[in-house]
C-alpha positions, -999 to +999 in steps of 0.1 A: +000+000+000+015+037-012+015+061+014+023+096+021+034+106+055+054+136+066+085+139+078+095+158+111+096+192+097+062+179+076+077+177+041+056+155+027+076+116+018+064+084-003+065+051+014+047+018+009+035-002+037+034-039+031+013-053+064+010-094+076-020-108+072-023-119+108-007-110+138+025-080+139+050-094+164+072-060+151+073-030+127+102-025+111+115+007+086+138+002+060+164+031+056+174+030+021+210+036+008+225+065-012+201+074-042+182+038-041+147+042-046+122+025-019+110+002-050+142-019-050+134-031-010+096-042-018+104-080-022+123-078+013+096-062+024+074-086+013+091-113+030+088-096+062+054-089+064+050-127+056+067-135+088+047-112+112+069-076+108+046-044+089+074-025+068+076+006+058+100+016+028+101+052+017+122+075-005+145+103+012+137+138+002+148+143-031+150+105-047+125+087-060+087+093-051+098+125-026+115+147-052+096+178-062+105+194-095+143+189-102+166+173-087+190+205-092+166+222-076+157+198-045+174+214-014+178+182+004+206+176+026+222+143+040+216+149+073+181+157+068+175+125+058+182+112+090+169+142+110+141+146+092+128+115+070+141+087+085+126+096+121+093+110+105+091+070+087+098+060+121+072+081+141+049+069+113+053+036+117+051+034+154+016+059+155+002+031+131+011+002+152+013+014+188+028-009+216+042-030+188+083-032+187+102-008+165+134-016+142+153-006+117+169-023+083+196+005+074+212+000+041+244+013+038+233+053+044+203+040+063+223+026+089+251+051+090+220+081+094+205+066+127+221+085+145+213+116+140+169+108+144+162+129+177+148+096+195+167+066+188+157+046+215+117+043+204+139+016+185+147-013+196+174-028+170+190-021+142+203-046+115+228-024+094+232-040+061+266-027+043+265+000+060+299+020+069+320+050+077+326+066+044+358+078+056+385+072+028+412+061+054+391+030+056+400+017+028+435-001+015+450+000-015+431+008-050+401+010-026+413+038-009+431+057-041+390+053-056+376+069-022+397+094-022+396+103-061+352+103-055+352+127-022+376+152-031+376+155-070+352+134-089+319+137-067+322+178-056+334+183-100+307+162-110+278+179-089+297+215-094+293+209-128+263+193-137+239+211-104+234+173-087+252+140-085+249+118-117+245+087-098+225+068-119+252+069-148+281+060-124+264+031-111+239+023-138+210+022-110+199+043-089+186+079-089+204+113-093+213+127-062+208+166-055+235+189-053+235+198-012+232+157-002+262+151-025+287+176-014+279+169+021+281+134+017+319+142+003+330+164+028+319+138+054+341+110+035+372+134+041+369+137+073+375+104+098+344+110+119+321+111+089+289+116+100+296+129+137+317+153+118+281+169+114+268+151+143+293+166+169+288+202+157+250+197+165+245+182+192+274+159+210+269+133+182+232+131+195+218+098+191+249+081+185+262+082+219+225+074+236+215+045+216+215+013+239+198-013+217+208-040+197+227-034+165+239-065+145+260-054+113+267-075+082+297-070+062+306-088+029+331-103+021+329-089-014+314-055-009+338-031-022+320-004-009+319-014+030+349-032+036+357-050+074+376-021+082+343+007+072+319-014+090+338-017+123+341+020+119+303+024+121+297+001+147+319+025+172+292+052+164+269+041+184+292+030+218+261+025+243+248-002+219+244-040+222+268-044+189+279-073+167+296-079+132+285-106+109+315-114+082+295-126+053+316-148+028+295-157-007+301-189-006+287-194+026+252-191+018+263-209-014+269-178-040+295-166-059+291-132-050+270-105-027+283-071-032+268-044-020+234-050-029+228-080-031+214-088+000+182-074-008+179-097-045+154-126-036+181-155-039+185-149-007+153-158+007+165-187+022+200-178+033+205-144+042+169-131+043+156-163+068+185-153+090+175-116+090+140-123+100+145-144+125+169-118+143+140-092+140+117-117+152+140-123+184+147-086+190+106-075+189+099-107+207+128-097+233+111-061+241+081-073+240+088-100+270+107-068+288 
């Protein structure tokens, strides 16, 4: 089901809703990553709300369903994506199903922008999927030349340039990203705190330090966008949490290869998918026994 809710300033976001037939043991938002549109999540989504969790996938300001005129136009910024449209699709989400367990899927930006929603804690876990400290210094070797190259010449040229972020052609998926959420998004991956670059100027890295639930965090093995190193980075974000690293290697769930997004591509329904559910299961069933 489509939906329009607002976020917390009330800019007005797209989601869909997919709900269980039966009983909702947990309600669970899916935090998209950089320039994906919410329509790439709805089989996950799916999948979920077979098992008992009502999941809401939107589109940040600016991408997909949310953007308003032009994209060179849009004046979305990174951290109003967290600040804004991630915890309005959370206070969304818990109005529509109140009493009922709140988590998060964060996908790569998803999980990294957690931090900065004003009440973190309405959640009670978070499974990051890819998702990392952009920080170039977390890379090694041609990995860390690339990063470097994208945050301080290629990304701030490109969106200089052209008046947004021509993501779609450099990936060949995605959406274009607008001009203010792509040079921020650089300027954070030159700097080692990233995010609490931002988040430290605002507010003493705000709900970074004061989340206490559980976060479980899968990095794989092939993922040359969130390697080990990236995704331990994130994990110290959030210092009060419960936290764990999952090292995912293809071949263990009998693939040749993951990458970044592949964890969301419906071969993994019974590998990687039956895993994550059950977590999410555990972790609403765990609150709601509290």
């Amino acid at each position: 089901m489509d939906v329009i809710f607002p976020a917390l300033d009330h800019l007005p976001l797209a989601g869909t809703l997919s709900e269980p037939q039966g009983t909702v043991h947990g309600a669970v938002v899916i935090g998209s990553a950089m320039g994906v549109p919410r329509a790439f999540y709805g089989a996950f989504a799916e999948y979920l709300a077979e098992g008992g969790l009502a999941t809401l996938r939107f589109d940040y300001r600016g991408i997909g369903g949310s953007l308003r005129g032009s994209v060179r136009e849009s004046d979305a910024t990174m951290h109003a994506w967290g600040e804004q449209d991630l915890a309005g699709a959370l206070r969304f989400l818990r109005d529509r199903h109140p009493g009922i367990p709140l988590l998060l899927v964060g996908h790569s930006a998803g999980g990294q922008l957690f931090g900065l929603v004003p009440e973190p804690n309405q959640v009670r876990a978070v499974l990051a999927v890819g998702a990392q400290s952009g920080y170039w210094g977390n890379w090694r070797g041609a990995g860390r030349l690339r990063m470097l190259f994208y945050w301080k010449v290629l990304f701030p040229a490109l969106t200089h340039a052209l008046g947004y972020l021509p993501l779609r052609s450099l990936t060949g998926g995605g959406d274009d990203v607008p001009p203010c959420v792509a040079l921020e998004w650089a300027s954070w991956g030159r700097d080692p705190d990233y995010v609490l670059s931002y988040a430290r100027r605002k507010d003493g890295a705000r709900g970074y330090a004061r989340f206490t639930g559980s976060l479980r965090a899968l990095a794989m093995a092939d993922d040359p966008y969130a390697p080990r190193a990236a995704v331990q980075a994130m994990l110290a974000f959030y210092p009060a949490a419960s936290r764990e690293l999952l090292y995912v290697e293809p071949t263990s769930v009998g693939a040749r290869s993951i990458g970044h997004f592949g964890f969301f591509q419906r071969r993994f329904r019974d590998t990687l998918w039956s895993d994550a559910r059950s977590w999410l299961l555990s972790q609403a069933s765990s609150q709601a026994a509290a």
